[in-house]
RODO-2510 file (C-alpha; in nm, 4 decimals, decimal comma):
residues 229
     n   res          X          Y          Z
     1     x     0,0000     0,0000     0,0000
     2     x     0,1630     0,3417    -0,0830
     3     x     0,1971     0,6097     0,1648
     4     x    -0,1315     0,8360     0,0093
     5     x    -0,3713     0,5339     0,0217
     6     x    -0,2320     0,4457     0,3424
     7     x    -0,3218     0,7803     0,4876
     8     x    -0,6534     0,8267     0,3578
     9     x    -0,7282     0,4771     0,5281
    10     x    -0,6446     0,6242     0,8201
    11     x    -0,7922     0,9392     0,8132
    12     x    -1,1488     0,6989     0,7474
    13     x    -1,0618     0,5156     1,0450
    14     x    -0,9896     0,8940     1,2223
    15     x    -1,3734     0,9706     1,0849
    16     x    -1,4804     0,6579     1,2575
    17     x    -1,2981     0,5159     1,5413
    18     x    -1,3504     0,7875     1,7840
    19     x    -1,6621     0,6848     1,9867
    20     x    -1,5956     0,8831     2,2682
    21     x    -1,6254     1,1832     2,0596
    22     x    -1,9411     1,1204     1,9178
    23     x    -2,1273     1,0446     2,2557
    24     x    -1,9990     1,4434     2,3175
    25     x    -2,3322     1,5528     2,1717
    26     x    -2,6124     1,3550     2,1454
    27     x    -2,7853     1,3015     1,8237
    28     x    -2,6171     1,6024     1,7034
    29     x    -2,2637     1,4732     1,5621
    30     x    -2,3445     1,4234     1,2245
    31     x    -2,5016     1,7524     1,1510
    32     x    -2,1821     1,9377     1,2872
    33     x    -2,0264     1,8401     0,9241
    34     x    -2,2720     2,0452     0,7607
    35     x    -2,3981     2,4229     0,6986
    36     x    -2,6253     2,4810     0,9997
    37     x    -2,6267     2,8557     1,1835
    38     x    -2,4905     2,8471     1,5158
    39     x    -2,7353     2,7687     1,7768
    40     x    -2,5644     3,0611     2,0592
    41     x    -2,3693     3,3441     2,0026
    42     x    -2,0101     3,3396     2,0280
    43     x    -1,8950     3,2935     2,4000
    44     x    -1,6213     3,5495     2,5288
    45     x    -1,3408     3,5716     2,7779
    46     x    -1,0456     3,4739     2,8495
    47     x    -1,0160     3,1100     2,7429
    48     x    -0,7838     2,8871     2,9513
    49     x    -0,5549     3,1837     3,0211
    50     x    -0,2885     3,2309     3,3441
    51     x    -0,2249     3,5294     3,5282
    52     x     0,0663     3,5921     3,7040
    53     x     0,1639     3,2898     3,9615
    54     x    -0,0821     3,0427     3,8199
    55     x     0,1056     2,8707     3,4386
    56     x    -0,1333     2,8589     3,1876
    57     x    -0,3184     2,5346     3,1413
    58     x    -0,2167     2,4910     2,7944
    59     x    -0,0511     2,7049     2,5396
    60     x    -0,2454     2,9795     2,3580
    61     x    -0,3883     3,1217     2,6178
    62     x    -0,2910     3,4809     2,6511
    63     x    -0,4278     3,7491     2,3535
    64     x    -0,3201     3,7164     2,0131
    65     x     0,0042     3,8807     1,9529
    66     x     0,0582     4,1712     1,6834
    67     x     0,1730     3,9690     1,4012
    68     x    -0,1299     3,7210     1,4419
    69     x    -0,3138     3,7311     1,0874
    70     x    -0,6729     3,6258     1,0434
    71     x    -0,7477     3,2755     0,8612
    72     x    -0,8642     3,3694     0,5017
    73     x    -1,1827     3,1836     0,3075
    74     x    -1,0233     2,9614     0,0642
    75     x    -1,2123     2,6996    -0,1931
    76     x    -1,2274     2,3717    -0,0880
    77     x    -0,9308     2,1528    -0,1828
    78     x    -1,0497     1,8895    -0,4453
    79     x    -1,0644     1,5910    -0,2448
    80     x    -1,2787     1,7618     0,0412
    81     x    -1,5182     1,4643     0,0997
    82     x    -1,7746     1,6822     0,2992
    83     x    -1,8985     2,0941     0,3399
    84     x    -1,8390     2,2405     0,6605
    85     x    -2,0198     2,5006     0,8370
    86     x    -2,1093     2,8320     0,7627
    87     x    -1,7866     3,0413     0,8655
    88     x    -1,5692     2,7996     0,8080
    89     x    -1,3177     2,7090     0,5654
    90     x    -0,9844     2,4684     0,4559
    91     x    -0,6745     2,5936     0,6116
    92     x    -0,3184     2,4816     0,5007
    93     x    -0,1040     2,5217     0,7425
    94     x     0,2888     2,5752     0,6386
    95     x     0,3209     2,3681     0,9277
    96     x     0,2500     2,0676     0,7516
    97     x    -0,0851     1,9881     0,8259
    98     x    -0,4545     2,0719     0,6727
    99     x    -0,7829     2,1732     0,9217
   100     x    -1,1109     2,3065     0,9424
   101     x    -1,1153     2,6905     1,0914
   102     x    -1,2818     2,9349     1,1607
   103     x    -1,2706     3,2366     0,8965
   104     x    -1,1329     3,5589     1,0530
   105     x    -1,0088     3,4208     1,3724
   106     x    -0,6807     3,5186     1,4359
   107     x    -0,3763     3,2862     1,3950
   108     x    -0,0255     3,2824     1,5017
   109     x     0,2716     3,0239     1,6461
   110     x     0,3670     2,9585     1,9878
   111     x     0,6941     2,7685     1,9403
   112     x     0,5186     2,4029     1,7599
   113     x     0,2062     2,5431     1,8390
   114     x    -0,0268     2,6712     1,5823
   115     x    -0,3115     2,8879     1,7621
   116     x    -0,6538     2,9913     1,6141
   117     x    -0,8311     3,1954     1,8822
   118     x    -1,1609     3,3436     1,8128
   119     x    -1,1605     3,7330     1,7988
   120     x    -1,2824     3,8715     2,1505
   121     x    -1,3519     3,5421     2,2522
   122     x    -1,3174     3,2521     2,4487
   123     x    -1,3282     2,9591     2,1627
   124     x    -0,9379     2,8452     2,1006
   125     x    -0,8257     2,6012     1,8733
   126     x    -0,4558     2,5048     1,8664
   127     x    -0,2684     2,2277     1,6656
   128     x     0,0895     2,1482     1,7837
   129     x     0,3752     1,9208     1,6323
   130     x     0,5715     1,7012     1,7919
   131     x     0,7831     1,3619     1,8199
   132     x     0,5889     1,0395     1,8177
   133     x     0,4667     0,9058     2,1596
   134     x     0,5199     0,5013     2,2220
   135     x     0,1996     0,5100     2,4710
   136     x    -0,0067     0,8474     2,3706
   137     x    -0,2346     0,7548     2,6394
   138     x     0,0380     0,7037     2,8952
   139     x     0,1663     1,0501     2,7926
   140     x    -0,1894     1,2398     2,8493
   141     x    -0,1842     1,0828     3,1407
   142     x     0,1198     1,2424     3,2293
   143     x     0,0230     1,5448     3,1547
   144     x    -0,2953     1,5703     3,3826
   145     x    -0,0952     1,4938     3,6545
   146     x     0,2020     1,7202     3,5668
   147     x    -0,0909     1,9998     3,5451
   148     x    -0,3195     1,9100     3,8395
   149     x     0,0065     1,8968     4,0602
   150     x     0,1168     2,2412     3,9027
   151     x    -0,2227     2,4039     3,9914
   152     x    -0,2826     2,4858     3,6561
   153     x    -0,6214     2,3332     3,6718
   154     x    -0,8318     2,4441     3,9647
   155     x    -1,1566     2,3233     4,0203
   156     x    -0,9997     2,0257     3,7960
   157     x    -1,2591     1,7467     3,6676
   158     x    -1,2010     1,4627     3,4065
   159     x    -1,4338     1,3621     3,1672
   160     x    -1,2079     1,1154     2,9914
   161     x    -0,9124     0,9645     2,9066
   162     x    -0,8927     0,7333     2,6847
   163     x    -0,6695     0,5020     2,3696
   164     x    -0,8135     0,6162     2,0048
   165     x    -0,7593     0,3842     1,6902
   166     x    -0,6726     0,6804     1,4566
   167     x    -0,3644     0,7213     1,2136
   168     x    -0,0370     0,5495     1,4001
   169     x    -0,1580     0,5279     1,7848
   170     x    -0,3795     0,7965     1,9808
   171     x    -0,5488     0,8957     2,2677
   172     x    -0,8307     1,1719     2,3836
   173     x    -0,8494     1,3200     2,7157
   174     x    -1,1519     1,5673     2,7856
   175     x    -1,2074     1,8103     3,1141
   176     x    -1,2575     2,1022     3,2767
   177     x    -1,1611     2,3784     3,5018
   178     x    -1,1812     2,7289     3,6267
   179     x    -0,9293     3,0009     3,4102
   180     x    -0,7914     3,2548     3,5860
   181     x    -1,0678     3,4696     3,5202
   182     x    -1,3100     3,2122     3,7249
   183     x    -1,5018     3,1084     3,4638
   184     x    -1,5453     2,7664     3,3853
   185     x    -1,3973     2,6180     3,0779
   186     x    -1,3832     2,2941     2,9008
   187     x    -1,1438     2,1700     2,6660
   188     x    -1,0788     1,8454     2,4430
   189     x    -0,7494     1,7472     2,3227
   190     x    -0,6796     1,4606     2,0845
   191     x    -0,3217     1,2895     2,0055
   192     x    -0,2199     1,1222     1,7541
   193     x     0,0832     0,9749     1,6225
   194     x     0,0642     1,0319     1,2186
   195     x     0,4007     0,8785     1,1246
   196     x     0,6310     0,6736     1,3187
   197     x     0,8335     0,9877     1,3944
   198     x     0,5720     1,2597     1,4111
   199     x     0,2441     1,3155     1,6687
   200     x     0,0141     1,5886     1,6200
   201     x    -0,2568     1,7623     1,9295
   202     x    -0,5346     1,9100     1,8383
   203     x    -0,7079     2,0809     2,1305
   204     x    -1,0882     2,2798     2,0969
   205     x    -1,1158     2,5216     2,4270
   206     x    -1,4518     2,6332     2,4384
   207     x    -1,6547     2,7651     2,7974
   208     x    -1,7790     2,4931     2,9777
   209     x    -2,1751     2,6969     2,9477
   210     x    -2,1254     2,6543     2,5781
   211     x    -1,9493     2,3663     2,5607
   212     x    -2,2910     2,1205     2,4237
   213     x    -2,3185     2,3443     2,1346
   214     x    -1,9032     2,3874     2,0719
   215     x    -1,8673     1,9890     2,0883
   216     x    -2,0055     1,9482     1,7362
   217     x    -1,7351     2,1710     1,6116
   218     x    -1,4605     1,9348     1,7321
   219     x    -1,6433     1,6322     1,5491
   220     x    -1,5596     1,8449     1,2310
   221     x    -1,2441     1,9923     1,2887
   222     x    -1,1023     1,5994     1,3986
   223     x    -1,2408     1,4530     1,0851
   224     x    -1,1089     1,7327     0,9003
   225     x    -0,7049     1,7374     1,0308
   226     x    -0,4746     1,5616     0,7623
   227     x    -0,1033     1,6133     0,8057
   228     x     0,0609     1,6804     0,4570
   229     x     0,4059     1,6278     0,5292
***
């Protein structure tokens, strides 16, 4: 099997695999891959942010900076297998990956960390590179304790954490929190290892109120991540 077909079979089993997803929003998963007007208006904030003495729960969290540009409305590449919703469109990152975003939110780096953060908002949705994990569960794992223990997460609960059959190994882990601002905020991040060499997270931050209507959006923008290097 050559390396193209060989992705695309596991970018099906991506579309497919990821049960725990699904059961995010009930009855309303497969809709979130087509045009439908959103339901709330935007939430605002300040996302999963840190002030001073408290580290910041994950990375894009502070305002965008200065040379943050907003994501541009581009066609739809020609093998797009679905629409997505109103206000969204194909990005290409020069990263080396491709993702569903949202247009005119504002995106920048953050060392291997490609933010999209929603303009005077709360919504944040990053994408960052890395090396392959041997247990991606093991390292989420990891993490959550390495956070809870820094006090990065007060008010800290877990929804899941849990192994994912997608591309070369992954694993989800879902919660919530309080930000530094007090509000409560809920966030999803997904790993997965895309090469034996390469791992990819893609985390959706959305406030915990609007979190039932933002959970559709992840559906899309997992389905819709391809790495193209």
């Amino acid at each position: 099997m050559d390396r193209k077909a060989g992705r695309r079979g596991r970018l099906i089993a991506w579309g497919g695999a990821a049960t725990a997803v699904a059961l995010l929003v009930a009855g309303g998963v497969t809709a979130a891959l087509q045009h439908r007007p959103d339901e709330r208006t935007p939430p605002s904030g300040s996302g999963g942010g840190a002030t001073a003495g408290r580290p910041a729960a994950f990375a894009c969290a502070t305002p965008p900076p200065p040379t943050a540009t907003p994501v541009p409305s581009t066609p739809p590449p020609k093998d797009a297998r679905y629409g997505l919703r109103d206000g969204w469109t194909w990005h290409d990152d020069p990263t080396g990956f491709r993702i569903a975003a949202p247009v005119g939110w504002a995106r920048w780096t953050e060392g291997a960390v490609t933010c999209f953060r929603e303009p005077s908002g709360a919504r944040v949705l990053s994408v960052e590179a890395g090396p392959a994990w041997t247990d991606p569960l093991a390292h989420l794992r990891a993490e959550e304790t390495r956070l809870v223990d820094a006090e990065a997460l007060p008010g800290y609960r877990k929804v899941d954490i849990s192994t994912l059959d997608v591309f070369d190994g992954g694993a989800l882990w879902e919660c919530s929190w309080e930000n530094a601002a007090g509000e409560r905020v809920h966030s999803i991040r997904l790993l997965a290892n895309t090469s034996a060499a390469r791992a990819y997270t893609v985390s959706w931050l959305t406030k915990e109120f609007d979190w039932q209507v933002n959970a559709a959006y992840f559906v899309m923008i997992r389905q819709s991540f391809t790495p193209t290097l």
